[in-house]
DRENDO-1510 file (C-alpha; in Angstrom, 1 decimal, always signed):
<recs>
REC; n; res; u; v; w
REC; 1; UNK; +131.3; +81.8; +120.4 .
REC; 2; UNK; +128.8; +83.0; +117.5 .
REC; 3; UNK; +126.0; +85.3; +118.5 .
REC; 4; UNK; +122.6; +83.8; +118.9 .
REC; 5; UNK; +120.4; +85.1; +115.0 .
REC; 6; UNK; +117.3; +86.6; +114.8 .
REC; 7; UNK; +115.1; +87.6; +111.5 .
REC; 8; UNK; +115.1; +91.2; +110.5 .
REC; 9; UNK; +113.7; +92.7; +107.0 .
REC; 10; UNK; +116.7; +93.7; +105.2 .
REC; 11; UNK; +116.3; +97.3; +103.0 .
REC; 12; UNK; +118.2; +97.9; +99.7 .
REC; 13; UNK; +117.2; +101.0; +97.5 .
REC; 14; UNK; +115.4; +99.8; +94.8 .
REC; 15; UNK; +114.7; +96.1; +95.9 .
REC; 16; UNK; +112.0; +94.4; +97.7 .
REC; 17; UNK; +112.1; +94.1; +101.8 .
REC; 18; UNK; +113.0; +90.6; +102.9 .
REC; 19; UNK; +113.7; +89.2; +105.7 .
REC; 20; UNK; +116.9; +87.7; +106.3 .
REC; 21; UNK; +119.1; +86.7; +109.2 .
REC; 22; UNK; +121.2; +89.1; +111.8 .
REC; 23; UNK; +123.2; +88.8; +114.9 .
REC; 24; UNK; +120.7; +89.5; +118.4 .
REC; 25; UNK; +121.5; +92.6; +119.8 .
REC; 26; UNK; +122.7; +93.2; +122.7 .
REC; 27; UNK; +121.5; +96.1; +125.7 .
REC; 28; UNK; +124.2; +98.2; +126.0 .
REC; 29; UNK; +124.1; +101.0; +129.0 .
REC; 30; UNK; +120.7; +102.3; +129.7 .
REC; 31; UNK; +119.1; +100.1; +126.8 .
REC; 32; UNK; +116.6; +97.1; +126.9 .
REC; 33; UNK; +116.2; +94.6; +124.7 .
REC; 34; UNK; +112.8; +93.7; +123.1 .
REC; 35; UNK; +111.1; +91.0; +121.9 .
REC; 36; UNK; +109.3; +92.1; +119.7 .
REC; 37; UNK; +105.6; +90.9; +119.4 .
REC; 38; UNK; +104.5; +94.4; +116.7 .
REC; 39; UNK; +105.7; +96.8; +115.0 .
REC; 40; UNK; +104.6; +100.1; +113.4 .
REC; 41; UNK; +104.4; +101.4; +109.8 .
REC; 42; UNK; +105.5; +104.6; +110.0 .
REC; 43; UNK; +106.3; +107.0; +106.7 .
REC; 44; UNK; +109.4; +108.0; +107.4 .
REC; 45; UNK; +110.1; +104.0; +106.9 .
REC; 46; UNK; +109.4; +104.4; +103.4 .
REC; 47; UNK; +111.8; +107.6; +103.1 .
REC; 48; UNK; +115.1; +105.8; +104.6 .
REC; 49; UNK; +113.8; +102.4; +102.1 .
REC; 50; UNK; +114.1; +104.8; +99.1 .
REC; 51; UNK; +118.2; +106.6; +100.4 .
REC; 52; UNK; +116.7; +109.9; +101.3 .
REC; 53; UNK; +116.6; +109.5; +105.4 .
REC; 54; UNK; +119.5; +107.9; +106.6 .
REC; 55; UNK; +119.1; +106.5; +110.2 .
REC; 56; UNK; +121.4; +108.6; +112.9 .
REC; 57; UNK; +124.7; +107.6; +113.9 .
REC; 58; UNK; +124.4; +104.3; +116.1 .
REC; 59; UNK; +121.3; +102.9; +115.3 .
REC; 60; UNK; +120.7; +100.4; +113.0 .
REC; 61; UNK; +120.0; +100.4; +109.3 .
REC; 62; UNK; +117.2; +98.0; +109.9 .
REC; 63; UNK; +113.9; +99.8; +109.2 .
REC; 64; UNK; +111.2; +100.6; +112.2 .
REC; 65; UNK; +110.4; +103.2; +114.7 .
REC; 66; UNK; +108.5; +101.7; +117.4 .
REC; 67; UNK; +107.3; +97.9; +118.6 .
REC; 68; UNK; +105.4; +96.5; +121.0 .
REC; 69; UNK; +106.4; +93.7; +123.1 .
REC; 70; UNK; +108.4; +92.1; +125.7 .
REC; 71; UNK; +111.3; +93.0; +127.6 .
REC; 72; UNK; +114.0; +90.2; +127.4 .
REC; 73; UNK; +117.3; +91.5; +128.9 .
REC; 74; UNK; +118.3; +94.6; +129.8 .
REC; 75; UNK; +121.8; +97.0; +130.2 .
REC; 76; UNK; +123.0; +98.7; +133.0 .
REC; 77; UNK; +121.4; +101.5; +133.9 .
REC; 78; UNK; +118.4; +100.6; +132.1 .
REC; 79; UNK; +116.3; +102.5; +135.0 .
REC; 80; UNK; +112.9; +100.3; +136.2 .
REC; 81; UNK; +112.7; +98.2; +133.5 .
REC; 82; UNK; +112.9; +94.5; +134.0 .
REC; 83; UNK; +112.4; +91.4; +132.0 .
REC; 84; UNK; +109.2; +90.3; +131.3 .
REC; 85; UNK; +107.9; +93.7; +131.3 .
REC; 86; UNK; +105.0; +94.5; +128.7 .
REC; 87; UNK; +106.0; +98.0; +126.8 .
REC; 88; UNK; +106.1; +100.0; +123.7 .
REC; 89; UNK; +108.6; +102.1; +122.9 .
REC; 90; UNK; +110.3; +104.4; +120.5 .
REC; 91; UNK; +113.4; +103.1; +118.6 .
REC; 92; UNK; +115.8; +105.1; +116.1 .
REC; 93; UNK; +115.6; +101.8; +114.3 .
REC; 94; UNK; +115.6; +98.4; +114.1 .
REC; 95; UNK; +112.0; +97.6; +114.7 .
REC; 96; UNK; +111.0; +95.1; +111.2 .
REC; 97; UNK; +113.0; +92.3; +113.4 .
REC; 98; UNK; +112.4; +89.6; +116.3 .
REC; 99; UNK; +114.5; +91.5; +118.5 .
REC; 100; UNK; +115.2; +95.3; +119.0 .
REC; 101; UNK; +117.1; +97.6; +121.3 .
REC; 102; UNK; +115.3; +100.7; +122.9 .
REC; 103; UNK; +117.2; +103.9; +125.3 .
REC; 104; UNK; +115.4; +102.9; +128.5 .
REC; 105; UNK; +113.7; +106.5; +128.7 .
REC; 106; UNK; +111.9; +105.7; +125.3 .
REC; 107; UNK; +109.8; +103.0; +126.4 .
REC; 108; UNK; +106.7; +103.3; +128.0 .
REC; 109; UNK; +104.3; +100.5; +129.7 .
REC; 110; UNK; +101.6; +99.0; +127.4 .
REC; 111; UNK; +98.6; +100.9; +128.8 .
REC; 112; UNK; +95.4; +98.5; +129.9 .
REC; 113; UNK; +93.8; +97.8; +128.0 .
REC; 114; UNK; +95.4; +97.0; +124.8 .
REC; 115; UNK; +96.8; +94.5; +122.5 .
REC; 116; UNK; +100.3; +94.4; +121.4 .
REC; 117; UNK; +99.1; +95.1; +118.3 .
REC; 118; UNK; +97.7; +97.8; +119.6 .
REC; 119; UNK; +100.5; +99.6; +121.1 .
REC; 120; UNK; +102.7; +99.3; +118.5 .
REC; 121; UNK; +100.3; +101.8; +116.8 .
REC; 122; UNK; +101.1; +103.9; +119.7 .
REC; 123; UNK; +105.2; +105.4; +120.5 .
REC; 124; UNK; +105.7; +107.0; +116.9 .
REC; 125; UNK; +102.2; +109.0; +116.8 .
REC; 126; UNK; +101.5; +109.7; +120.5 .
REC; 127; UNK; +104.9; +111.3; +120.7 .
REC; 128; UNK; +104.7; +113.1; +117.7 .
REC; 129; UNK; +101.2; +114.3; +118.3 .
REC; 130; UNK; +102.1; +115.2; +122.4 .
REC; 131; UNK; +105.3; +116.9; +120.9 .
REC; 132; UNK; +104.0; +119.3; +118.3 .
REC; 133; UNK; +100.3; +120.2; +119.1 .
REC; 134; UNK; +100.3; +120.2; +122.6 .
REC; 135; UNK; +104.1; +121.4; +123.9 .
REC; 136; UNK; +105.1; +123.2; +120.5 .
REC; 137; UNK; +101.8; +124.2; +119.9 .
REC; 138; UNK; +100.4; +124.5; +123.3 .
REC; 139; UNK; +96.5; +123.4; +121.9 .
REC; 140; UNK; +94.8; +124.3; +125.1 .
REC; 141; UNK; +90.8; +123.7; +125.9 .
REC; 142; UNK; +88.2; +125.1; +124.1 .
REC; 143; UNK; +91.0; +126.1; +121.2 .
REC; 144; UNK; +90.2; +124.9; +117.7 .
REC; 145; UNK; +92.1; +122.9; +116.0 .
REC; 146; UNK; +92.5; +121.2; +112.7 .
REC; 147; UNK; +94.3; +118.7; +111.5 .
REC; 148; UNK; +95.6; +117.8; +107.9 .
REC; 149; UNK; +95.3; +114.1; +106.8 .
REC; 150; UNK; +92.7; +112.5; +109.5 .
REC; 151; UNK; +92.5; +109.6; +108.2 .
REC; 152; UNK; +96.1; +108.8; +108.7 .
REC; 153; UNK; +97.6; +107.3; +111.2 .
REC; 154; UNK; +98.6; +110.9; +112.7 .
REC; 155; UNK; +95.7; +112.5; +112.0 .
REC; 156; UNK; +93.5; +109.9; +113.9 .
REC; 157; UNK; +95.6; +110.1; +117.0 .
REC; 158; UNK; +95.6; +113.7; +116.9 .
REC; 159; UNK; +91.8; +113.6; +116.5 .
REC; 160; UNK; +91.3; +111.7; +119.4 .
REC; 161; UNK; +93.9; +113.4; +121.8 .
REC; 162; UNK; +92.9; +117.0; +121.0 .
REC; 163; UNK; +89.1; +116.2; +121.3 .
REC; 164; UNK; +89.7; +114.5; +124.6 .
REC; 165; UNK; +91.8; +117.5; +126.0 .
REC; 166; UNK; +88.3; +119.4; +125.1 .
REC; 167; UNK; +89.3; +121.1; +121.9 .
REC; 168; UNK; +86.9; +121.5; +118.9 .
REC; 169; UNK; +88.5; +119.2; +116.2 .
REC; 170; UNK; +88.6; +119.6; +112.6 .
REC; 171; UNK; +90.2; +117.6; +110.0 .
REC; 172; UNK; +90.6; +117.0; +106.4 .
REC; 173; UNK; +90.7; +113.9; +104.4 .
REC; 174; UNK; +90.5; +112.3; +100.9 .
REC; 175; UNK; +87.3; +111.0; +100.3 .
REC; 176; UNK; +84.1; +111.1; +102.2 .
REC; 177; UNK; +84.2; +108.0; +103.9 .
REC; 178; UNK; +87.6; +109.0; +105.8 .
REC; 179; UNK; +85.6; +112.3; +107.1 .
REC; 180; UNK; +83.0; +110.3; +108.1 .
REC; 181; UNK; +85.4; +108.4; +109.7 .
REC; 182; UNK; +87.1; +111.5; +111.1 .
REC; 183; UNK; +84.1; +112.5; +112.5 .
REC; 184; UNK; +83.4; +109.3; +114.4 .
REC; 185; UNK; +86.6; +109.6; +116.0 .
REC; 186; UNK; +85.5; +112.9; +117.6 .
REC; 187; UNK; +85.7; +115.8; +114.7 .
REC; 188; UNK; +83.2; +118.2; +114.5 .
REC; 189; UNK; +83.2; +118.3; +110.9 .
REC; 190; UNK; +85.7; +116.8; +108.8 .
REC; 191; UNK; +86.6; +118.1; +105.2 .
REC; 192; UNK; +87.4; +116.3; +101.3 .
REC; 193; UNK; +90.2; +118.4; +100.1 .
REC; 194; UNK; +89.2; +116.2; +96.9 .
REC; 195; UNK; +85.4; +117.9; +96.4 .
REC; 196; UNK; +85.7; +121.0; +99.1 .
REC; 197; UNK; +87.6; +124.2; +99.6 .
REC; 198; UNK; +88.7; +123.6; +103.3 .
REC; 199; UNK; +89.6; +127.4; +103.2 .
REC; 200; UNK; +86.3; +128.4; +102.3 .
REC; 201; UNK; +84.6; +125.9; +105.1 .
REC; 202; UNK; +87.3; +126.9; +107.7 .
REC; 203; UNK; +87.1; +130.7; +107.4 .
REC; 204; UNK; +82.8; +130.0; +107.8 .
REC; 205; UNK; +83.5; +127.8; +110.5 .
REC; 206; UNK; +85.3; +130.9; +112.2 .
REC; 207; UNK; +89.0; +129.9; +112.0 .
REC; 208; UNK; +91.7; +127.9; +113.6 .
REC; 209; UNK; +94.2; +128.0; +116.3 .
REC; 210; UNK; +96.3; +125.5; +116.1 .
REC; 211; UNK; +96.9; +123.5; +112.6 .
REC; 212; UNK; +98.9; +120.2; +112.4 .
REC; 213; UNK; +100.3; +119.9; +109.0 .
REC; 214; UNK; +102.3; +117.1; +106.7 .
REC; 215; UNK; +100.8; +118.7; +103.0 .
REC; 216; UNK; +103.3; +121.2; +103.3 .
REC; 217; UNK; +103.6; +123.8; +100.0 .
REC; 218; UNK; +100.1; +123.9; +98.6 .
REC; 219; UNK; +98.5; +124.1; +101.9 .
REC; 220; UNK; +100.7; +127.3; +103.4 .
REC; 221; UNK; +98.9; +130.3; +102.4 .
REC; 222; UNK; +95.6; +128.5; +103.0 .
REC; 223; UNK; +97.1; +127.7; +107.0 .
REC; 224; UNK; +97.9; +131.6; +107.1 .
REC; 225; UNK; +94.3; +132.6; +106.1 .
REC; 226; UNK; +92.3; +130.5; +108.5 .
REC; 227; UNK; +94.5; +130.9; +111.0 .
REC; 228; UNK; +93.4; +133.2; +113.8 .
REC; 229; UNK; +95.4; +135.9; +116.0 .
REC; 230; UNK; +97.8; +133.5; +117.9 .
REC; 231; UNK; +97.9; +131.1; +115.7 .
REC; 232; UNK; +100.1; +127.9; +116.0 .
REC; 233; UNK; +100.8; +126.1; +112.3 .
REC; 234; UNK; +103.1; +122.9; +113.4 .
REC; 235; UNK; +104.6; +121.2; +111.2 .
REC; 236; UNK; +105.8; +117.7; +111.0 .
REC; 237; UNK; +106.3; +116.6; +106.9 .
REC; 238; UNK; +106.0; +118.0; +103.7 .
REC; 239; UNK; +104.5; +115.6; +101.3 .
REC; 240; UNK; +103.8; +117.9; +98.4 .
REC; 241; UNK; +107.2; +120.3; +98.9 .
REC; 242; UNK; +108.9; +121.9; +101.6 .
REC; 243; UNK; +110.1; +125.4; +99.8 .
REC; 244; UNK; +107.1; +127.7; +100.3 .
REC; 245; UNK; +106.3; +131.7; +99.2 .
REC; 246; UNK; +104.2; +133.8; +101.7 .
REC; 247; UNK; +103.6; +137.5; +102.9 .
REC; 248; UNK; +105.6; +138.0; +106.5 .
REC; 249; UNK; +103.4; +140.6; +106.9 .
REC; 250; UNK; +100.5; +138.3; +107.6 .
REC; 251; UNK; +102.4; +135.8; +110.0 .
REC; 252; UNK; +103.0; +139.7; +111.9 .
REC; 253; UNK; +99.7; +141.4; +112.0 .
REC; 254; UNK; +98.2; +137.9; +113.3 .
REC; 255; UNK; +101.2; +137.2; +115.3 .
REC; 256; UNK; +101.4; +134.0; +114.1 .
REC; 257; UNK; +104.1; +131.3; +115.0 .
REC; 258; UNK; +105.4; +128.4; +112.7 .
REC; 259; UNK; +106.8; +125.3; +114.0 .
REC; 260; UNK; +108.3; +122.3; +112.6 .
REC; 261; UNK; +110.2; +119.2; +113.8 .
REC; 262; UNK; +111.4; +115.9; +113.3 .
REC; 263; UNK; +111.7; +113.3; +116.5 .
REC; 264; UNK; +114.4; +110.8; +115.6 .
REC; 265; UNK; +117.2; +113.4; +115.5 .
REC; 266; UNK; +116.1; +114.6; +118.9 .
REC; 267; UNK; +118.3; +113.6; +121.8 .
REC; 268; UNK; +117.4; +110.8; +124.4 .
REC; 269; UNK; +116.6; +112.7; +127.3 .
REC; 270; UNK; +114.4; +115.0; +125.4 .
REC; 271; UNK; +112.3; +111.7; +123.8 .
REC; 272; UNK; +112.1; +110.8; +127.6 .
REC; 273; UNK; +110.4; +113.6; +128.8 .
REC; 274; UNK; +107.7; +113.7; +126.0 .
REC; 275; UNK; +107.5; +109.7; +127.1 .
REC; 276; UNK; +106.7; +110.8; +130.5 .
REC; 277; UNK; +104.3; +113.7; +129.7 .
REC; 278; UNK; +102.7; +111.2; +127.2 .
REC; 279; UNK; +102.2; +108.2; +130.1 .
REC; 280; UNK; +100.9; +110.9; +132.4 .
REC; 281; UNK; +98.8; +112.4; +130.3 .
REC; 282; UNK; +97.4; +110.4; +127.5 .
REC; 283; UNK; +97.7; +106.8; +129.2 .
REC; 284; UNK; +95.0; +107.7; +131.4 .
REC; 285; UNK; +92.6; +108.8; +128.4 .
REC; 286; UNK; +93.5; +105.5; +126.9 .
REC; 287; UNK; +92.6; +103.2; +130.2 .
REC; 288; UNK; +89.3; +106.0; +130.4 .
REC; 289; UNK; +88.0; +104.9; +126.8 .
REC; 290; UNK; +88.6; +108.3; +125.3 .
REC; 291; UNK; +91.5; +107.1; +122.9 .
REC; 292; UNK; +92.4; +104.0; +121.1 .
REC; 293; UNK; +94.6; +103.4; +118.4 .
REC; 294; UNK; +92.8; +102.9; +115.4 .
REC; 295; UNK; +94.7; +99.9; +113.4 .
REC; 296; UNK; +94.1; +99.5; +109.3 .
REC; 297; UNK; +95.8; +96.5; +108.6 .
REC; 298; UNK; +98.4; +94.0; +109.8 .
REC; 299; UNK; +100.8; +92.1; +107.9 .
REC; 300; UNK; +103.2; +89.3; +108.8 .
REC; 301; UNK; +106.9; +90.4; +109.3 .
REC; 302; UNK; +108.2; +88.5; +106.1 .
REC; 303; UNK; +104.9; +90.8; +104.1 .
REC; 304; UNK; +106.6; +93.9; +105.0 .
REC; 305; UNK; +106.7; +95.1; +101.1 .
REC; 306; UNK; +103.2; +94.5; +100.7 .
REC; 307; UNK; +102.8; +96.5; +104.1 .
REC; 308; UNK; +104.6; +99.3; +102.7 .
REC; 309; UNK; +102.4; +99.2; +99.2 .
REC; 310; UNK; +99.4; +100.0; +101.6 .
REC; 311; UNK; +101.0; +103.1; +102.6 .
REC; 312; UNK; +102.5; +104.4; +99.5 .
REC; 313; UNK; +98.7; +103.8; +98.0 .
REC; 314; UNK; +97.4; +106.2; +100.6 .
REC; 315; UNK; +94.0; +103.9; +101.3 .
REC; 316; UNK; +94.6; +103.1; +104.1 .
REC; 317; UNK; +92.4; +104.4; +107.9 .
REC; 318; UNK; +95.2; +104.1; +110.7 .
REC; 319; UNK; +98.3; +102.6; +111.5 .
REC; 320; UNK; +99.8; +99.5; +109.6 .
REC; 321; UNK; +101.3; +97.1; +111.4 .
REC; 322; UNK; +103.6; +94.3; +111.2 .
REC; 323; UNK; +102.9; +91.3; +113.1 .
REC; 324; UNK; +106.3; +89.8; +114.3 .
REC; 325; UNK; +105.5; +87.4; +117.2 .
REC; 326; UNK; +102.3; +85.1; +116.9 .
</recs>
């Protein structure tokens, strides 16, 4: 008997993203199955679409790292989760299709009062951002903290967690209509890398405690100098190099610690305790009006390639998404 199909957008190196037609998974142990009503842009996407981030062993070539949308069937041992159950959730892949299969700890409840579309801005970010400024870097109230890229998709998330956890926020974008946006969100001051020195501004401004960065090489020595004793300088992508020079001597006398990481290689029962820390703590500034994912553009699954333009061209504010069901 021939597995029921379902569309998914298919990724070669080199060629457009189209959709074409693949078996329906099926839940194994401790997985659910999704229908999938949304699904995130994320960056890394466009890394495994050009051969340089290969998906981890088991999950599926298919691009997309989290989706929004309906429980359908699930495994054994998929813990609470039954069908007809309205969740997000984190995938190692798979998400650009009609169907997708999630580990049962990496899926969370939609939180009230969002959209689908809406929450499949949420797994990738909120996990990241939960993971690396406030566990790695342990951003606690009345810290500073800036963050590199505001405008993004990250950076806006980040803004609006670590201002409603009571931090002072600051941020840098590309142009002055993403700081003004930046601000809005909840920075005190946001900064254009394209017209100002956000070294100079930051070291008037006092320093920094914690930074979140994805610039990488150009922006190291500039994270050493503004950040104060105790620093934290997290960091989760490199988009203009990963090899950097610097003095030791500084990270020393400041006592300064450096973190990066990557969440798809991490194992599942580590993703589910950042899903539970996440559900208890920033659900509730979601359902207060304190955070809401802030959503750029949507495309229909079968535009994914245009989808991905948007990103690679850098103009966008917020998360991409693709709309799958409806």
């Amino acid at each position: 008997m021939s597995k029921p199909m379902m569309q998914a957008v298919k990724s070669v190196v080199g060629e457009k993203l189209i959709l074409h037609e693949i078996a329906t998974p099926t839940p194994g142990p401790g997985q659910v199955l999704i229908k999938v009503a949304a699904a995130g842009v994320n960056r890394p996407d466009l890394i495994q679409r050009a051969g340089r981030y290969p998906p981890p062993p088991g999950a599926p070539e298919t691009l997309g790292l989290e989706v929004a949308g309906t429980i359908e069937a699930t495994g054994p041992d998929a813990g609470k989760w039954k069908q007809g159950d309205k969740v997000c959730a984190l995938l190692p892949g798979g998400g650009y299709a009609e169907y997708a299969i999630a580990p049962h700890g990496s899926v969370m409840p939609i939180p009230e009062p969002l959209s689908f579309i809406e929450a499949a801005g949420l797994p990738e970010t909120v996990l990241t951002v939960w993971n690396n400024v406030f566990e790695m870097g342990r951003l606690k109230t009345g810290e500073t903290f800036l963050v590199h890229g505001g405008a993004s998709g990250i950076g806006t998330t980040a803004i609006q967690m670590a201002a409603a956890w009571g931090a002072k926020v600051y941020a840098t974008a590309g142009s002055d209509e993403k700081c003004r946006l930046c601000e809005k969100l909840g920075a005190t001051k946001a900064i254009n890398y394209k017209t100002q020195d956000f070294e100079a501004v930051m070291r008037d401004e006092g320093g920094v405690d914690v930074i979140l960065d994805m610039v990488g090489k150009p922006y190291f020595d500039k994270n050493l100098t503004i950040l104060k004793d105790l620093g934290r300088l997290c960091y989760i992508a490199f988009l203009q190099g990963s090899k950097v020079e610097g003095d030791l001597l500084r990270l020393m006398m400041k006592r300064i610690t450096v973190t990066g990481s990557t969440l798809r290689i991490r194992t599942e029962a580590y993703k589910e305790k950042l899903a539970e820390g996440v559900v208890t703590h920033v659900w509730p500034m979601i359902a207060q009006g304190r955070f809401k994912p802030l959503i750029s553009h949507v495309f229909p699954l079968g535009e994914a390639d245009a989808a991905h333009a948007q990103m690679e061209a850098s103009d966008h504010a917020g998360k991409i998404i693709l709309q799958v069901d409806g």
